[in-house]
VOGU-3710 file (C-alpha; in Angstrom, 3 decimals, decimal comma):
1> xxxxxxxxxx> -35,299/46,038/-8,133  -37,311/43,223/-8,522  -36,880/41,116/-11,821  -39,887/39,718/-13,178  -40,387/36,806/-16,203  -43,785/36,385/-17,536  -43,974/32,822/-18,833  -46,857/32,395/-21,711  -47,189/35,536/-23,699  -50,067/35,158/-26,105
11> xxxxxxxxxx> -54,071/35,521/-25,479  -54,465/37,014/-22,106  -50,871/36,162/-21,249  -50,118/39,849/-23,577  -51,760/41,832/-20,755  -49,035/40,234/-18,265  -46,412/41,795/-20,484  -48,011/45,166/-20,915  -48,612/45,237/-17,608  -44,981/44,467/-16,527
21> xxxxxxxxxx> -43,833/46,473/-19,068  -46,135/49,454/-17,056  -44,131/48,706/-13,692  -40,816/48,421/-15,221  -41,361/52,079/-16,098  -42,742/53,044/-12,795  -39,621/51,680/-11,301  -41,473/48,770/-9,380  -39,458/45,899/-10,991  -37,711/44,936/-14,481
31> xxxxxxxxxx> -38,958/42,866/-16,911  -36,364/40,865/-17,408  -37,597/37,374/-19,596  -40,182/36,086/-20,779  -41,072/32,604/-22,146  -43,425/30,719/-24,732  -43,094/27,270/-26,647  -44,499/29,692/-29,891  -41,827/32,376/-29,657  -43,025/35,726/-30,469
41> xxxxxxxxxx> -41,738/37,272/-34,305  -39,777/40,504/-33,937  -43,055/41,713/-35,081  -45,281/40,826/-32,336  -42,694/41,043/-29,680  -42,472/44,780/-30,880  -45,918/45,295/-30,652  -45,893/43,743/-27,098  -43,277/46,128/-25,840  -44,715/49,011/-27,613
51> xxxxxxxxxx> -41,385/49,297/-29,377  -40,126/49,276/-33,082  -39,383/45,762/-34,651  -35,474/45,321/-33,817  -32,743/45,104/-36,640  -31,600/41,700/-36,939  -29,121/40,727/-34,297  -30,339/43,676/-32,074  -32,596/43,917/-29,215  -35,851/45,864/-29,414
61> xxxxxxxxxx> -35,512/49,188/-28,076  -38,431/50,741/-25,730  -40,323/53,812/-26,950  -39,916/56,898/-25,104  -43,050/56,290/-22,657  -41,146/53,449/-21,806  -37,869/54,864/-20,738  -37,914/55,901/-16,773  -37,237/59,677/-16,289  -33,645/60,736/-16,210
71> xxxxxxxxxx> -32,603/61,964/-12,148  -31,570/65,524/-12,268  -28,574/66,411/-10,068  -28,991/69,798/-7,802  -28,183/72,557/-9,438  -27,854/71,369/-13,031  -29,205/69,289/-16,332  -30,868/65,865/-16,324  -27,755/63,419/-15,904  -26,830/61,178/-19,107
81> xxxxxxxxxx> -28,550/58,045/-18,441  -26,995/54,732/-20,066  -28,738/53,567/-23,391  -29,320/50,676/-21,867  -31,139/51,451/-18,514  -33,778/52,827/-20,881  -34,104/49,598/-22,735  -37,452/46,909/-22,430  -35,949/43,957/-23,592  -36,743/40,951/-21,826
91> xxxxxxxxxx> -34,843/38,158/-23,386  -36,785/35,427/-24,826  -37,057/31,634/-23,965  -39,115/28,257/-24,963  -39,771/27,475/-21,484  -39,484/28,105/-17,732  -36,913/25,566/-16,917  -34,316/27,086/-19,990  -35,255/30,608/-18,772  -34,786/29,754/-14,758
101> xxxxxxxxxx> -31,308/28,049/-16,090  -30,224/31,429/-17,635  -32,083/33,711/-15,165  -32,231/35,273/-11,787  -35,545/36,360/-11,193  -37,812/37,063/-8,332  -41,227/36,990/-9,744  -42,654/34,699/-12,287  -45,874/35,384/-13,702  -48,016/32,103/-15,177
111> xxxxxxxxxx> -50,190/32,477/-18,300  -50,351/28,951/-19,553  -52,878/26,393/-20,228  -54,423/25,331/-17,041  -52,600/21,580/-16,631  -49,062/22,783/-16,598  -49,769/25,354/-14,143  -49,215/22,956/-10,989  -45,618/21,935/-12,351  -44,667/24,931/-13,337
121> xxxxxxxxxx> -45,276/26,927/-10,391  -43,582/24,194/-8,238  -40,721/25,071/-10,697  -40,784/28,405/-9,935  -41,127/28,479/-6,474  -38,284/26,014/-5,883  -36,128/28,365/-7,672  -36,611/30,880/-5,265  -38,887/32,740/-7,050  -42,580/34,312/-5,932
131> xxxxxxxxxx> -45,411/33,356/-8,382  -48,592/34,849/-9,857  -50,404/31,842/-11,606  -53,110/32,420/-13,573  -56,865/31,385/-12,178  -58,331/28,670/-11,675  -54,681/28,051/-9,864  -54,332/23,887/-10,593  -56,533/21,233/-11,797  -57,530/19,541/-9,319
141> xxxxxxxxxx> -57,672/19,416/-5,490  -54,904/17,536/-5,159  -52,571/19,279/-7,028  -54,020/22,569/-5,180  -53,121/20,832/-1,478  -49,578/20,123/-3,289  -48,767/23,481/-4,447  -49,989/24,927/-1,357  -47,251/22,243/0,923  -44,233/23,981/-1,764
151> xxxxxxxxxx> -45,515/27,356/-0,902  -45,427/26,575/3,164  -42,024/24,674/2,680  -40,280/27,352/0,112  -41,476/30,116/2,024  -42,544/31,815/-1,200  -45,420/33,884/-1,753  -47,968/32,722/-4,515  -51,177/34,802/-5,677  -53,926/33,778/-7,739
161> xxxxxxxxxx> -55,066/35,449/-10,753  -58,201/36,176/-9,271  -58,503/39,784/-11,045  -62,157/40,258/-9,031  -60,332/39,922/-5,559  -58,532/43,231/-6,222  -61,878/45,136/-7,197  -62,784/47,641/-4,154  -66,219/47,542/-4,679  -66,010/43,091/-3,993
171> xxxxxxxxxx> -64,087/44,104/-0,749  -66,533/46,939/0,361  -69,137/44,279/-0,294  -67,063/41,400/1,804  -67,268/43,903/4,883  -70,826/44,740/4,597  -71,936/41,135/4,793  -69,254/40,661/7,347  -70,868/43,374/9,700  -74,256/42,045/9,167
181> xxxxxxxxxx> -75,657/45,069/6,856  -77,789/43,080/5,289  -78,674/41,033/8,304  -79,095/37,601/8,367  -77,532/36,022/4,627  -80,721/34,131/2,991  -78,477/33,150/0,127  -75,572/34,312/-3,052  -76,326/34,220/-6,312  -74,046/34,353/-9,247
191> xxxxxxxxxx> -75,318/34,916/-12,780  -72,964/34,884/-16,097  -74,388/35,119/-19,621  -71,889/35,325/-22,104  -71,786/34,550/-25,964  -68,978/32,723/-26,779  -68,233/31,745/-30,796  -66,709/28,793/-32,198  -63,274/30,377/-32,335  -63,240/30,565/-28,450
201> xxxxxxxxxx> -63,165/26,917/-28,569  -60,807/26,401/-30,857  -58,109/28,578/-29,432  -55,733/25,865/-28,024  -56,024/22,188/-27,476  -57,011/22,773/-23,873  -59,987/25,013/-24,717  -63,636/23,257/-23,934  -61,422/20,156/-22,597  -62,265/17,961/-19,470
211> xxxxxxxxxx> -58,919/16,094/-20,236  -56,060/16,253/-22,322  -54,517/13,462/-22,913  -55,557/11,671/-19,467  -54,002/15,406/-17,715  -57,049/17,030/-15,888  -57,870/20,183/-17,834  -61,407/21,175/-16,126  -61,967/24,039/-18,511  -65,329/25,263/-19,009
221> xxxxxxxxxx> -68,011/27,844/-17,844  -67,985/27,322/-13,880  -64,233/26,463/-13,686  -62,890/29,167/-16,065  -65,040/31,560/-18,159  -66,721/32,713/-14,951  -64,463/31,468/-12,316  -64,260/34,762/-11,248  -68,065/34,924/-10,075  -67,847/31,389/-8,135
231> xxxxxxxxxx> -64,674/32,794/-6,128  -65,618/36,280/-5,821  -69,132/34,723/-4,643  -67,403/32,988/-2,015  -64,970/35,856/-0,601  -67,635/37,704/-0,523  -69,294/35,243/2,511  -65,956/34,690/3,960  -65,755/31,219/2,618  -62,298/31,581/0,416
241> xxxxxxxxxx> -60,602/28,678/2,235  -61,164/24,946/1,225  -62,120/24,014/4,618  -65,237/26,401/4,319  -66,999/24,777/2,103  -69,401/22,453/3,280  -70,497/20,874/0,430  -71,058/21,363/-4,026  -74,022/20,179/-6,344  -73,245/20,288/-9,889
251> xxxxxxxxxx> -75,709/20,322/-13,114  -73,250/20,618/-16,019  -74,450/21,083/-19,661  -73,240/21,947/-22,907  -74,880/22,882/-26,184  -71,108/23,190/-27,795  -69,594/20,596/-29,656  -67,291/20,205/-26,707  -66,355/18,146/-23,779  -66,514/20,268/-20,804
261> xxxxxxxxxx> -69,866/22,540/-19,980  -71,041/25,514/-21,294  -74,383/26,081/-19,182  -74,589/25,158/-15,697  -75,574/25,699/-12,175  -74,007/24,571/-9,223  -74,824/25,053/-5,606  -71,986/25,561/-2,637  -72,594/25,117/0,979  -70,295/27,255/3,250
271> xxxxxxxxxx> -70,014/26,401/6,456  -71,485/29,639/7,680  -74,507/28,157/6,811  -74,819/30,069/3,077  -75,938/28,678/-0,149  -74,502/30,245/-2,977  -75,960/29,228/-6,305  -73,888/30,083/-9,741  -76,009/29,986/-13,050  -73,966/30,235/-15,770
281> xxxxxxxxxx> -73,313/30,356/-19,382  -71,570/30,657/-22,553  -75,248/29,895/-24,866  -76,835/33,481/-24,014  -77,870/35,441/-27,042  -76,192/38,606/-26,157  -73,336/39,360/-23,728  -74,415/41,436/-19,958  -72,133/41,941/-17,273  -71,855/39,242/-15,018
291> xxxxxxxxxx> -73,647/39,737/-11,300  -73,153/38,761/-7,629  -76,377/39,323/-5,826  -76,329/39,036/-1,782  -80,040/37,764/-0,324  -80,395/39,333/3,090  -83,064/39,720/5,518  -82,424/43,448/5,957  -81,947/44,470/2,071  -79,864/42,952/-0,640
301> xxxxxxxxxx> -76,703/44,239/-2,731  -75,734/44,158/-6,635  -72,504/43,980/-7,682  -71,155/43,971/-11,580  -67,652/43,135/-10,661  -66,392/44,103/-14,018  -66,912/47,424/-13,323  -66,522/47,356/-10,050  -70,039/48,603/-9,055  -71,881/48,147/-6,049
311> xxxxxxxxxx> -75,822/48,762/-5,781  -76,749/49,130/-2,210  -80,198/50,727/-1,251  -80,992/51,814/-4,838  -77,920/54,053/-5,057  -74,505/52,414/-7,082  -70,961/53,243/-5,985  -67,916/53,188/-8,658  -64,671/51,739/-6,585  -61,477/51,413/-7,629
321> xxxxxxxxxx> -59,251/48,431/-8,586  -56,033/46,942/-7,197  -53,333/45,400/-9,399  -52,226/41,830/-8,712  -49,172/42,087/-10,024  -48,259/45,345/-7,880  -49,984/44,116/-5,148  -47,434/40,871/-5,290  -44,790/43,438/-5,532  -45,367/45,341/-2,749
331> xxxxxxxxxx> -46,115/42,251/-0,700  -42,031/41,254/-1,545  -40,974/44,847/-0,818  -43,502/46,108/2,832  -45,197/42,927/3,188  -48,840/44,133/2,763  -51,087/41,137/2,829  -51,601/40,026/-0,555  -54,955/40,062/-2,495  -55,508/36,773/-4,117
341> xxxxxxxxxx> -53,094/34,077/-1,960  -53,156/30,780/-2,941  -54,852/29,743/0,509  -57,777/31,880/-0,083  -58,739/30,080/-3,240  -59,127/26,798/-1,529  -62,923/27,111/-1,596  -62,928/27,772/-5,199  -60,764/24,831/-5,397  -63,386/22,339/-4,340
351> xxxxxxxxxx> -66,062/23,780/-6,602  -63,434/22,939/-9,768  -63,135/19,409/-7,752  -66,686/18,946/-7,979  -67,018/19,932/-11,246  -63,931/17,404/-12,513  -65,163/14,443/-10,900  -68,936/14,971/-11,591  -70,135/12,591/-14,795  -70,265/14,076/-18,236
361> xxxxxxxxxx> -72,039/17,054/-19,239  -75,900/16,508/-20,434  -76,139/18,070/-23,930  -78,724/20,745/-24,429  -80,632/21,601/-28,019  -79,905/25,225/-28,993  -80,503/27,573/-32,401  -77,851/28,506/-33,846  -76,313/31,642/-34,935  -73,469/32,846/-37,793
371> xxxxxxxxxx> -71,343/31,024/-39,973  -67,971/30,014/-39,397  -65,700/31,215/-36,781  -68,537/33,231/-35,877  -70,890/30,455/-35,410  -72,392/30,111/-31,223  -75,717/28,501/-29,945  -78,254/30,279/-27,771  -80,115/28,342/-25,229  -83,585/29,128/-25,640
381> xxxxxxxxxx> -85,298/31,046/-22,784  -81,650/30,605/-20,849  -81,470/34,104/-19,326  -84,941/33,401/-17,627  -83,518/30,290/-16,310  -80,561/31,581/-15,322  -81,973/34,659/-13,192  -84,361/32,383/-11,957  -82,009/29,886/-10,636  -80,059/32,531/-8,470
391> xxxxxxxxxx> -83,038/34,570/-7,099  -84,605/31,070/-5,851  -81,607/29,059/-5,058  -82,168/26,558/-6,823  -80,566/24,416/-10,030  -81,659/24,310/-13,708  -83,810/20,910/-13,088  -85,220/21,914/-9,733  -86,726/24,877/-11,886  -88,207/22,242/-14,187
401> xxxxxxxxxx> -85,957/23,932/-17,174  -87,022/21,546/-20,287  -83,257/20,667/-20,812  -82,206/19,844/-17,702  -82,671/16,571/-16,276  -81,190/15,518/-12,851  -78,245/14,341/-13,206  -75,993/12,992/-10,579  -74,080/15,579/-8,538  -71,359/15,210/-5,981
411> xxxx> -71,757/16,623/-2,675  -69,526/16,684/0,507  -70,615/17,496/4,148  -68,820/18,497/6,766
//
């Protein structure tokens, strides 16, 4: 059975744990380890595992919807099954390289800040180990075209956290435009308008950063928050790999007290000949679903990707969603092809390049709202803009939006 180690365990890296945790009981794999610099308390590694807080000098104990069903022979009661094949207890570590010292594991799962995630999957994959690294994958192109050399050269398997890719209804739309439903593709637009508080921002050292400490961080709205919609966006034209994109504009902004951006728009060339425009922020007044729109010449298509809705013709379809995490699994075990692999996110990976190298982000007056922890701007009249920007393919100051004045974007042609 597989054995799995999820390495950063707070914020969103909990729901790697759960989800293990799920698996392990399923009998896909063991959770085995898992590691964080901030070790959990007995208290919050209980509450991770679903289990009671462990005695001191004891290991936490899984709950009963934990435990795997006992077999039953033929003929007669369940069989006794050893206490400890019903146990959940991953042993605990500071790091990957002290866990990889003391471990054997096949799969490590990545849910750390965005700079170490180039090193540590190296780490990983060296070991012998298949990865699932959180999105966006690396930093920076460079350390993308270096990962991807240790994944040829290991002949591991590595999948992006790109939690969209495994949405049915992003596939279903993916073959539509790749059978020409929608005829000739006119353009992609991408829309995010999210509230997002002071707190967000001052969740780790990382958060809102450019840099950290001269590292390339490349947080922020296009590269992060809704990285999702600029990669999903892209599979869905058939443009996932670095060498189909043609070419990224960039208007960055931010109305936070921060250094990356918080409101932009950037524009992607494929080399299919699409433009796919991304207007996003983190300013809106009030949180909607995020949207992927296809232009076509015969009809368009809608899809909320966070519900994995499609709205084709007027009428919506609910799809299903894929697990990452499984899906790696069953990659190792029948070799299905796997959702999110790291050479699929290429294309992504030169929209984060773009974004990186482009200058500064221009600052943008907002109102703001709450006190506190609770405190956010809103853009005025940003959700017009926004909308606006993706219907007409076009960026913030090509709309003539009040704040945004041209800055200088990078572009690449091939």
């Amino acid at each position: 059975m597989p054995r799995v180690a999820v390495v950063g365990i707070h914020g969103h890296g909990a729901s790697h744990v759960r989800r293990a945790i799920h698996l392990t009981a399923a009998g896909a794999c063991r959770l085995v380890a898992v590691a964080d610099p901030r070790p959990p308390t007995p208290e919050e590694l209980a509450s991770l595992l679903g289990t009671r807080p462990p005695i001191a000098g004891t290991s936490p104990v899984a709950a009963s919807p934990l435990a795997p069903p006992a077999a039953t022979p033929a003929g007669g009661a369940p069989a006794a099954e050893p206490e400890a094949d019903r146990r959940v207890e991953p042993r605990v570590y500071s790091g990957l390289p002290d866990l990889l010292r003391a471990e054997d594991v096949d799969v490590v799962v990545l849910s750390t800040p965005i700079h170490t995630h180039a090193a540590l999957a190296e780490l990983a994959l060296r070991a012998g180990a298949d990865v699932l690294v959180e999105k966006p994958p690396v930093a920076s192109l460079a350390e993308f075209e270096r990962l991807a050399e240790v994944v040829e050269e290991t002949g591991r398997s590595c999948q992006v956290g790109f939690q969209a890719h495994g949405s049915g209804a992003v596939r279903a739309l993916a073959s539509m435009v790749a059978e020409g439903a929608f005829g000739e593709i006119e353009g992609i637009g991408a829309t995010g308008k999210w509230v997002r508080r002071r707190a967000y921002w001052q969740r780790a050292k990382w958060a809102g950063r450019r840099t950290l400490d001269g590292i390339p961080v490349v947080d922020g709205v296009v590269t992060n928050a809704f990285a999702h919609s600029v990669a999903a966006a892209l599979l869905i034209d058939g443009s996932g790999r670095a060498e189909q994109v043609a070419g990224v504009e960039t208007e960055l902004f931010h109305a936070n007290e921060i250094e990356a951006d918080d409101t932009s728009t950037v524009r992607i060339r494929t080399t299919r000949g699409t433009a796919i425009v991304a207007a996003l922020t983190l300013c809106a007044a009030d949180d909607e679903p995020p949207k992927i729109t296809v232009y076509g010449s015969k009809g368009q298509a809608v899809l909320s990707y966070t519900t994995d809705e499609l709205e084709v013709g007027g009428s919506t379809t609910q799809y299903g969603r894929d697990d990452l995490l499984e899906n790696l699994l069953d990659h190792r075990r029948d070799g299905v092809a796997l959702i999110a692999p790291l050479e699929e996110t290429g294309g992504f990976m030169r929209v984060l390049d773009a974004v990186r190298s482009a200058p500064a982000p221009g600052e943008v007056a907002a109102s703001w709202v709450g006190d506190g922890d609770e405190r956010h701007p809103v853009v005025p009249g940003i959700e017009k803009w926004i909308e606006q920007a993706a219907e007409r393919q076009q960026l913030f100051s090509e709309l003539g939006a009040p704040w945004a004045q041209p800055t200088e974007n990078r572009s690449f042609d091939r």
